[in-house]
C-alpha positions as CSV (number, residue, x, y, z in Angstrom):
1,X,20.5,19.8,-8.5
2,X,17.2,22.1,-8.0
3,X,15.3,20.4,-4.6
4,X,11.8,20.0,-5.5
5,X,9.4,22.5,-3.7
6,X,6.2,20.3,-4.3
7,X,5.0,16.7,-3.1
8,X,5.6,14.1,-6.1
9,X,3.1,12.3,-5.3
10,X,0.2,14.6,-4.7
11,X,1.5,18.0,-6.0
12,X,0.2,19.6,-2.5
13,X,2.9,22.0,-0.4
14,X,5.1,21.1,2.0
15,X,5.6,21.4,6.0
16,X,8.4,24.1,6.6
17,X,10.9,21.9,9.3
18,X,12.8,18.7,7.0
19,X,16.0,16.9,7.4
20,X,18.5,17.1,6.1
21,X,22.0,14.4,5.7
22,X,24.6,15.9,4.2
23,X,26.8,14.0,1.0
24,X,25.7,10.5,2.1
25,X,26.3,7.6,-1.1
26,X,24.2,7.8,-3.8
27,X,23.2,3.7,-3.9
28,X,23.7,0.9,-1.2
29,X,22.9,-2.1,-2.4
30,X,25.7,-2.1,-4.8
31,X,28.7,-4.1,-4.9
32,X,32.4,-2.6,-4.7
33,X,35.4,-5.3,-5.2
34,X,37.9,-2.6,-4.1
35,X,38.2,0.3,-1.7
36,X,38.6,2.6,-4.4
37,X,35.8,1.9,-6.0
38,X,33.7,2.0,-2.6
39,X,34.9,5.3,-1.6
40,X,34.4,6.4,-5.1
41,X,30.5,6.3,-5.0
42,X,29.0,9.7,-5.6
43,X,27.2,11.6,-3.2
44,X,24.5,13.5,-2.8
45,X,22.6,15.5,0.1
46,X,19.3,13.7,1.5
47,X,16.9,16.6,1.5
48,X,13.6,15.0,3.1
49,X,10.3,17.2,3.1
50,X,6.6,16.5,4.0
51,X,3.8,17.0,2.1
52,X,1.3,18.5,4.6
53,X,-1.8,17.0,2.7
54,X,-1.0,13.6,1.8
55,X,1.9,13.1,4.8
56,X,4.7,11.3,1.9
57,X,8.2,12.2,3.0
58,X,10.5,12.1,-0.1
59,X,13.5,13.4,-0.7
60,X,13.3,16.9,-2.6
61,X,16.9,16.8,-3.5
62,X,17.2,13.4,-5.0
63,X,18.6,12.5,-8.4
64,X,18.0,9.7,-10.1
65,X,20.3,9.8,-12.7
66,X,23.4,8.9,-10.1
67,X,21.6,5.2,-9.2
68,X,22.6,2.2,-10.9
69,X,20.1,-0.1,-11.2
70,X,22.3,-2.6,-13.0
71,X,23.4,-6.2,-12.5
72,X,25.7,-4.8,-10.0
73,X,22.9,-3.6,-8.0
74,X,22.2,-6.1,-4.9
75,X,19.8,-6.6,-2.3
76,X,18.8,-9.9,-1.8
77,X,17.9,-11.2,1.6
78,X,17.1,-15.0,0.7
79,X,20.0,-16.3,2.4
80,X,18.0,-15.5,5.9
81,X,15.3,-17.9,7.1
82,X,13.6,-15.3,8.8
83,X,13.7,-13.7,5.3
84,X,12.7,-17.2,3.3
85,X,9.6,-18.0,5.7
86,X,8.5,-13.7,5.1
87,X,8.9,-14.8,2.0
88,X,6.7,-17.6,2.2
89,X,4.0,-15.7,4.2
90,X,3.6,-13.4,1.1
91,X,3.0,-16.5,-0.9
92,X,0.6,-17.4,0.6
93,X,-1.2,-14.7,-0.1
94,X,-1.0,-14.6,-3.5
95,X,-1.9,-18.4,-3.7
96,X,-5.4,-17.0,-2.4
97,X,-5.7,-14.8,-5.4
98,X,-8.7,-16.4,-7.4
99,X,-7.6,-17.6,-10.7
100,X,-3.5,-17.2,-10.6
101,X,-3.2,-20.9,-9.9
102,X,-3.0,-22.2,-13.9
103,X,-3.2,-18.3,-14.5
104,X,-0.4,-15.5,-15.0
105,X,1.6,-13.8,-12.4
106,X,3.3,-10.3,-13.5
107,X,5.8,-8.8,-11.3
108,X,7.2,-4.9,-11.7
109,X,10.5,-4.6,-10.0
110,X,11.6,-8.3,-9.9
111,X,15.3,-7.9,-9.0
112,X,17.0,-11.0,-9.2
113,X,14.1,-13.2,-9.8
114,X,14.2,-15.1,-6.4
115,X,10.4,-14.0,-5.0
116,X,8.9,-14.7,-8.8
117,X,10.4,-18.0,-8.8
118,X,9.6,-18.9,-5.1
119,X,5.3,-17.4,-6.4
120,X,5.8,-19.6,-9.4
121,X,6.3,-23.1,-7.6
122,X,4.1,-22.6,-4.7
123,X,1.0,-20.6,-6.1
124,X,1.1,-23.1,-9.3
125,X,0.2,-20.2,-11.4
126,X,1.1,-20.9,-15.4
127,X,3.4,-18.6,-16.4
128,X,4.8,-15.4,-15.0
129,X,6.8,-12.2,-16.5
130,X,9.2,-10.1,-14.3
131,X,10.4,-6.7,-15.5
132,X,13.9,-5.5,-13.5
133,X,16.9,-3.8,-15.4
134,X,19.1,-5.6,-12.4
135,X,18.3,-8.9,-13.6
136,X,20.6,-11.3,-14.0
137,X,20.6,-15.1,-15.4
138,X,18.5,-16.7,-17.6
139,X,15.5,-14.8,-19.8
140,X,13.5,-17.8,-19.8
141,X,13.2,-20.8,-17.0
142,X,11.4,-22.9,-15.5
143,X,10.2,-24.8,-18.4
144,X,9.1,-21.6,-19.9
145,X,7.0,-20.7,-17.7
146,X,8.8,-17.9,-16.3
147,X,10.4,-15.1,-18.5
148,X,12.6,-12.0,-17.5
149,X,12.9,-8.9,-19.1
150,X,15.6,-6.7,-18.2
151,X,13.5,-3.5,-18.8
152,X,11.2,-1.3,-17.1
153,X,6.9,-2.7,-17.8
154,X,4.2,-0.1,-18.8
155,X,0.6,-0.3,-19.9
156,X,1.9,-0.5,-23.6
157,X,3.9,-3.3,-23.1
158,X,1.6,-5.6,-20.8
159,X,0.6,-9.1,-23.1
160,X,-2.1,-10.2,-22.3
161,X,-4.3,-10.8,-18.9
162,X,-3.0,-11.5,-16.1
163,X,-4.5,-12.6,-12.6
164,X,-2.3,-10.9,-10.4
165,X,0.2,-8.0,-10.5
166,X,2.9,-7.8,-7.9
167,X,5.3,-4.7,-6.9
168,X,7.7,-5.5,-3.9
169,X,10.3,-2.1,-2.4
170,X,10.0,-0.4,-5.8
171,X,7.6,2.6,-4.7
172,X,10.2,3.8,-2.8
173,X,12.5,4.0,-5.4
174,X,10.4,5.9,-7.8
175,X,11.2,9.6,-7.3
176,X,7.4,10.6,-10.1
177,X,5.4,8.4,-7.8
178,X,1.9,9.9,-8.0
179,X,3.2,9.5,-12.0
180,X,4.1,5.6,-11.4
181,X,1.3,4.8,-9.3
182,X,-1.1,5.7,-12.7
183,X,1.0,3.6,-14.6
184,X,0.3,0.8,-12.3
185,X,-3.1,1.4,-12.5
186,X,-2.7,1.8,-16.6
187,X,-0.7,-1.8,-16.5
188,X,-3.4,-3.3,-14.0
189,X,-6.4,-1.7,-17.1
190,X,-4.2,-3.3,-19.6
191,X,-4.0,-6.6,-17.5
192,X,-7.6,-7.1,-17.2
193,X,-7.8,-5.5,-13.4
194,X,-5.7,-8.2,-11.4
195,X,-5.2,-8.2,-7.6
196,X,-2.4,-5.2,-7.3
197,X,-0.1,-6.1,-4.4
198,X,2.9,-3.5,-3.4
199,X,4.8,-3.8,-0.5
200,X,7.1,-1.4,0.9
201,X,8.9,0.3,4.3
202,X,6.7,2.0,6.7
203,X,7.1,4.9,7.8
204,X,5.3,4.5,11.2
205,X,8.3,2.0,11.7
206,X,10.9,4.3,11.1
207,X,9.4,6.7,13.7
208,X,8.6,4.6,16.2
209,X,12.5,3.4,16.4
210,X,14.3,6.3,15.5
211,X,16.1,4.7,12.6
212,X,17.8,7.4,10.9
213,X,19.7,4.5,9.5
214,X,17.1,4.0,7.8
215,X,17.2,7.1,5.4
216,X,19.3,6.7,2.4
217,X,19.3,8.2,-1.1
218,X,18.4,5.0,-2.8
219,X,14.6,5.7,-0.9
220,X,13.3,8.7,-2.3
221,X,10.0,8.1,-0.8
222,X,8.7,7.6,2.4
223,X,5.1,6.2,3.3
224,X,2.9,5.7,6.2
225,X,0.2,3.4,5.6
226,X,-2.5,6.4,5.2
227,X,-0.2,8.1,3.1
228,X,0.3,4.9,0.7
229,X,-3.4,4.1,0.0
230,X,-4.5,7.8,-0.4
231,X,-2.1,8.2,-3.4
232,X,-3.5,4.5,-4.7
233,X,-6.7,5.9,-4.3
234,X,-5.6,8.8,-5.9
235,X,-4.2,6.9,-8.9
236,X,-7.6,5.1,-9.5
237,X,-7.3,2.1,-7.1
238,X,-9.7,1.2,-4.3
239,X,-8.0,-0.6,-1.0
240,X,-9.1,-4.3,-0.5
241,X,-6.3,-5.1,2.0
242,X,-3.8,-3.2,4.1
243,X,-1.6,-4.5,6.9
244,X,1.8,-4.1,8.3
245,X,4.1,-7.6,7.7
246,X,7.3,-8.2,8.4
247,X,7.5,-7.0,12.2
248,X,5.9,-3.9,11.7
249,X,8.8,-2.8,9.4
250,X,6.9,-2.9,6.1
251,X,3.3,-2.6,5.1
252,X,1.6,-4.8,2.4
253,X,-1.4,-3.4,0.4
254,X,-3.6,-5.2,-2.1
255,X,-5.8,-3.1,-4.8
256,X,-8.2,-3.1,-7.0
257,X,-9.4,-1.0,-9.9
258,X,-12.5,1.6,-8.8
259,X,-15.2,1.6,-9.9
260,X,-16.1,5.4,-11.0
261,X,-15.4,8.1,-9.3
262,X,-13.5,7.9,-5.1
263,X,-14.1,11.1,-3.2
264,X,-10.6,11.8,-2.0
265,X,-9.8,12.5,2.0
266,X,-6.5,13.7,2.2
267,X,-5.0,12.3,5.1
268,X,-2.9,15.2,6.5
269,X,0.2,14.5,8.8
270,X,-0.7,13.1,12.5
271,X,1.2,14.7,15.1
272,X,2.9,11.1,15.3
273,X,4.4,10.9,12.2
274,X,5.8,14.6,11.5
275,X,8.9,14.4,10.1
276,X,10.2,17.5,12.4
277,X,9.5,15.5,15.3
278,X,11.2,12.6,13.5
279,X,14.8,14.4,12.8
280,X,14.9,15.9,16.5
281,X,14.7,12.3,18.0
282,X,16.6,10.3,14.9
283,X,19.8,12.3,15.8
284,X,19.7,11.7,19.4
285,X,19.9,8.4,19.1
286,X,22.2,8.5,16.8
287,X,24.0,10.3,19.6
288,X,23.2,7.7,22.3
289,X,24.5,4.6,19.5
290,X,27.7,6.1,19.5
291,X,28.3,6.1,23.2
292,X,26.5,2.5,23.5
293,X,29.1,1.3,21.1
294,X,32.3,3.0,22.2
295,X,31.2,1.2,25.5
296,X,30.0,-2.0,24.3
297,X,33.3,-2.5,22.2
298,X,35.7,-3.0,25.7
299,X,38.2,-1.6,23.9
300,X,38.4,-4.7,20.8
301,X,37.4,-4.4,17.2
302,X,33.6,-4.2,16.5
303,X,31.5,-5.2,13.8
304,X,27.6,-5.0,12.1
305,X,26.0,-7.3,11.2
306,X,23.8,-6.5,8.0
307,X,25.5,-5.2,4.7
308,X,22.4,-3.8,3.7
309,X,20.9,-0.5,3.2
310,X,20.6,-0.3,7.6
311,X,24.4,-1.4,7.9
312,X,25.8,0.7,5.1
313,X,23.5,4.0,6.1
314,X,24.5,2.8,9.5
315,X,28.3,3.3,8.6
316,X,28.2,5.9,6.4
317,X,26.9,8.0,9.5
318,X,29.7,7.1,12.0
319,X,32.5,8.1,9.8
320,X,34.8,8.4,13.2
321,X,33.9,5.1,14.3
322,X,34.5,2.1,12.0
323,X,33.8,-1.1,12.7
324,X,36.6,-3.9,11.8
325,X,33.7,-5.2,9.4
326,X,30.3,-6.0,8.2
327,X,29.1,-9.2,8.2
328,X,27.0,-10.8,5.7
329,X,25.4,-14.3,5.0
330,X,24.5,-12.9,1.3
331,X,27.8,-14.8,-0.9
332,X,27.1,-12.1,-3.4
333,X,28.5,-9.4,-1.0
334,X,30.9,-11.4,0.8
335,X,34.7,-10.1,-0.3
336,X,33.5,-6.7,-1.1
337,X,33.9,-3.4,0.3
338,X,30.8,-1.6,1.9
339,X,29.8,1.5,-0.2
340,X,31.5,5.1,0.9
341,X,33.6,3.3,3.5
342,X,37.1,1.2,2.9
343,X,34.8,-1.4,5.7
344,X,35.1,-5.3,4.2
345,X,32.3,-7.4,4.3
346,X,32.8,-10.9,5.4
347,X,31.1,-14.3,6.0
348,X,29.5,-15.5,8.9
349,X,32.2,-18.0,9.5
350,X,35.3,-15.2,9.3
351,X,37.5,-16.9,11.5
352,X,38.2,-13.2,13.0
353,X,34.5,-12.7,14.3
354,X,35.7,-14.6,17.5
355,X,38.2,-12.1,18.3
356,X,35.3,-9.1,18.4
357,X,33.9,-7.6,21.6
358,X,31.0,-6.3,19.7
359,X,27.9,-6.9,17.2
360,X,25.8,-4.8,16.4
361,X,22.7,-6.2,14.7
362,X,21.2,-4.1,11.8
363,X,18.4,-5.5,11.8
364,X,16.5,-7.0,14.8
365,X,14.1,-9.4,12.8
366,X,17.3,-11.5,12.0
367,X,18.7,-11.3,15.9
368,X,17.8,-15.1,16.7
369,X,19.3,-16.4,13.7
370,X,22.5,-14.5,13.7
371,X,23.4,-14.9,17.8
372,X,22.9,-18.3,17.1
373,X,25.5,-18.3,14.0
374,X,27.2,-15.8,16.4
375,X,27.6,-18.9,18.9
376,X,28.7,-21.3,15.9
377,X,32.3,-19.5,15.7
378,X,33.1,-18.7,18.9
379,X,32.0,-15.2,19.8
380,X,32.1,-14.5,23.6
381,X,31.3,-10.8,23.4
382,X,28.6,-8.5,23.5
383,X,25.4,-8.2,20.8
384,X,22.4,-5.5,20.6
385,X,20.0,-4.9,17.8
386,X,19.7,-1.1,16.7
């Protein structure tokens, strides 16, 4: 496939130095019942470039057209507390949104339906549409006041006004996003300019750790929080609210449709966030992982825990290390195999987790929880978060 020479989201050119992970699986968040199938999963090269105006890091070789998003396609993270009470925070902040209680909720990119429905009972709003063509379940519930449509929303199709207009870890998905983000702002027009709310990873995050684990081909885009409201801007929004949630790991923004004309400050790339500066440092400690593993281990099985998109990039990149498994309190992944590896993914109460000398925690925001489930079935040996 042709790598893209320009930014996507801006159309500006793009810093010489990228990185660059070779044949890594095309989707993560997908669910394999065999090995075969699991090590089956295309693959494609992650080609990440910068766009030295606008700063978004995307990947120049992705193609969209080897990504299921399908009832196969999984990514819930409801079955955490830590998750559920993030969860709940975001609520909340919808359940400010003037209007949406009695009103109408709209959400583009509603996966399996769990954050709508969770917005629907606690914000009281009236009814509510989500638009994901990874649904699954029922088209209407809640008493009718909540319908799914298993198809992608645009300003054509919007019904009617709504109060608020929510877009949770789609951006990053979208490989046309200076194209998307005017669509938003089309649905938003056709909705009778609600509150606009998108959340998605920062980049800053990613930096500031060194998670190459947390590049993949599912996220062709990349944002730091300048980077993410100068294309909204750029798209015909105006920011009303931007903060990182989540531990710092994503960034939640809230627009509004301008009013006339925005003059346009392209944000450039601080020295901070290059992405050159990124790949040197990602790779080391990639490097250092592999030794803290092989030591942390004591010679018995090892295991993540996380099945995923950190877990499975996190395997996918140690081919000559496999852990015995991945664990997973998601039911929905539990039996499967991880994508590109032969690696099961089991439940928390695997009787075999006892007999491991190490965890390694994909994801530090769930460490309390999982040491303490960890503790529940008898694990004696060693954890760290990556």
């Amino acid at each position: 496939m042709k790598r893209r020479t320009d930014c996507p989201g801006c159309g500006g050119s793009l810093l010489p130095a990228g990185l660059l992970l070779r044949r890594q699986p095309v989707v993560l968040n997908y669910r394999f019942r065999s090995v075969a199938e699991a090590q089956a999963v295309p693959r494609r090269d992650v080609d990440l470039r910068q766009c030295r105006e606008c700063g978004l890091v995307f990947n120049a070789a992705f193609d969209p057209a080897v990504v299921p998003y399908d009832a196969n396609y999984e990514n819930r993270q409801v079955h955490s507390p830590t998750f559920r009470a993030h969860v709940t925070e975001l609520v909340g902040r919808l359940d400010r949104v003037p209007g949406l209680r009695g009103g109408r909720l709209l959400e583009v990119g509603c996966g399996k339906g769990d954050f709508l429905r969770e917005a629907v009972g606690l914000t009281g709003c009236a009814e509510a549409d989500g638009y994901d063509t990874s649904y699954e379940g029922e088209a209407v519930e809640c008493g009718g006041r909540i319908r799914f449509h298993t198809e992608y929303v645009t300003a054509t199709g919007v019904q009617g006004k709504y109060d608020a207009v929510i877009c949770r870890h789609v951006v990053e998905h979208v490989p046309g996003i200076g194209a998307f983000l005017v669509e938003l702002a089309g649905i938003a027009r056709a909705a009778g300019d609600p509150v606009v709310m998108i959340e998605t990873p920062r980049f800053e995050w990613i930096v500031e750790n060194r998670c190459l684990w947390d590049v993949f081909h599912e996220h062709c885009n990349y944002f730091t929080q300048a980077t993410l409201a100068h294309l909204a801007r750029r798209a015909g929004f105006r920011v009303i609210g931007h903060r990182a949630v989540f531990g710092g790991q994503y960034q939640w923004i809230e627009l509004r449709l301008a009013k006339g004309r925005v003059r346009l400050e392209p944000p450039g790339v601080p020295a901070g966030v290059r992405l050159s500066g990124f790949a040197r440092a990602a790779r080391a400690e990639l490097a250092r992982l592999a030794k803290r593993i092989r030591a942390g281990r004591k010679g018995k099985p090892w295991a993540v825990w996380g099945a995923g998109a950190k877990g499975v990039a996190l395997v996918n990149l140690m081919p000559r290390l496999r852990p015995m498994a991945v664990i997973d309190s998601n039911p929905a992944k539990q039996g499967g195999v991880l994508p590109g590896t032969p690696v099961p993914v089991i439940s928390p109460e695997d009787p075999r987790i006892a007999r491991l000398g190490l965890v390694v925690i994909a994801n530090p925001n769930y460490a309390a929880e999982i040491r303490a489930s960890l503790a529940a079935v008898g694990f004696n040996g060693t954890t760290f978060c990556l």
